[in-house]
C-alpha positions in Angstrom: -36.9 9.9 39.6 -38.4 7.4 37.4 -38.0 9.4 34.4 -34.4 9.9 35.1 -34.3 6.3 35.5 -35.7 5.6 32.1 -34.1 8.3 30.0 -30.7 6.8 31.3 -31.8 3.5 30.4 -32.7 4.6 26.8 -29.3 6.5 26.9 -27.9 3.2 27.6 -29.4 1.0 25.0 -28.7 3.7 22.4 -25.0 3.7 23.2 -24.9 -0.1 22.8 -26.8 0.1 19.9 -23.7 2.6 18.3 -21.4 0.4 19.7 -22.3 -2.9 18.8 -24.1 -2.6 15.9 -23.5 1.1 13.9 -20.8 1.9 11.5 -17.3 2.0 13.4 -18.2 -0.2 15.9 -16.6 -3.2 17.7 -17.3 -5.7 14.8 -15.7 -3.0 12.6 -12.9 -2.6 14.7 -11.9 -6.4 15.1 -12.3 -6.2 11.0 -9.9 -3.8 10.4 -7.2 -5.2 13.0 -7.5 -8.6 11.0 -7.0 -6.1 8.0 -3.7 -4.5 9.5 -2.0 -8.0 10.3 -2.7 -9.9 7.0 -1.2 -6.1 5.6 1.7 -6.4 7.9 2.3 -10.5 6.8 2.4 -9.2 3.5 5.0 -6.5 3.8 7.1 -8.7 6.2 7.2 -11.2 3.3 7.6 -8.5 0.8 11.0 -7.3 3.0 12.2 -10.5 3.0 12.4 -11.4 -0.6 13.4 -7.9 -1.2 16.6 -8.4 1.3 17.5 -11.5 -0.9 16.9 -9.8 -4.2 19.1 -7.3 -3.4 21.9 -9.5 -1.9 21.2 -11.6 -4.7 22.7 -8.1 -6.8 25.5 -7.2 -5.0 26.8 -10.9 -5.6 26.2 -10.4 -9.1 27.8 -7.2 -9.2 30.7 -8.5 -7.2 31.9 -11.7 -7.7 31.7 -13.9 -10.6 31.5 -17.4 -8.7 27.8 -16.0 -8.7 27.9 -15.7 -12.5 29.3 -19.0 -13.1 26.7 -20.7 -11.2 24.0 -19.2 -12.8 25.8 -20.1 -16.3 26.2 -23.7 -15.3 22.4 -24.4 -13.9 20.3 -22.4 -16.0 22.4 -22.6 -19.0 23.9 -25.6 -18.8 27.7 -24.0 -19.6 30.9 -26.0 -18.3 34.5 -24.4 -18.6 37.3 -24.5 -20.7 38.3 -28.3 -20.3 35.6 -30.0 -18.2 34.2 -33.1 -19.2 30.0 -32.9 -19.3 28.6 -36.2 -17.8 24.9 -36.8 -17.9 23.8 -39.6 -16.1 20.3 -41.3 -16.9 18.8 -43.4 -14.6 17.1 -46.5 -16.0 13.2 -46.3 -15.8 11.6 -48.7 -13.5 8.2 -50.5 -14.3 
């Protein structure tokens, strides 16, 4: 009886052993998780700019108040009869 006793003790301490400490074990698996939600962060902000990328096309492609606003902040354009103000505030010392 004793001998059982023992060999299911060193059964025991061998399966924690695997468990705790071997390759695919519990600190592994709380790795990995911690892996597969900084992945799925990544691809959720990945979807999002590609959602606004791509509505950011189809308003290209389909209207030109899209085009015109474009022209007028990053190129500085004004139509056909507009007046171009700049205003310059005063440093301050």
């Amino acid at each position: 009886m004793k001998i059982i006793a023992l060999v299911l003790l060193i059964l025991f301490i061998w399966l924690q052993y695997k468990i705790w400490l071997q390759d695919g074990g519990i600190p592994e698996v709380i790795q990995l998780q911690e892996e597969v939600e900084e992945v799925k962060i990544e691809v959720q902000k990945l979807r999002d700019r590609n959602l606004s990328l791509d509505a950011e096309v189809k308003d290209l492609k389909k209207g030109l108040d899209a085009i015109e606003e474009r022209a007028r902040s990053e190129m500085g354009m004004i139509k056909q009869g507009e007046i171009y103000y700049q205003v310059i505030e005063p440093e301050k010392n």
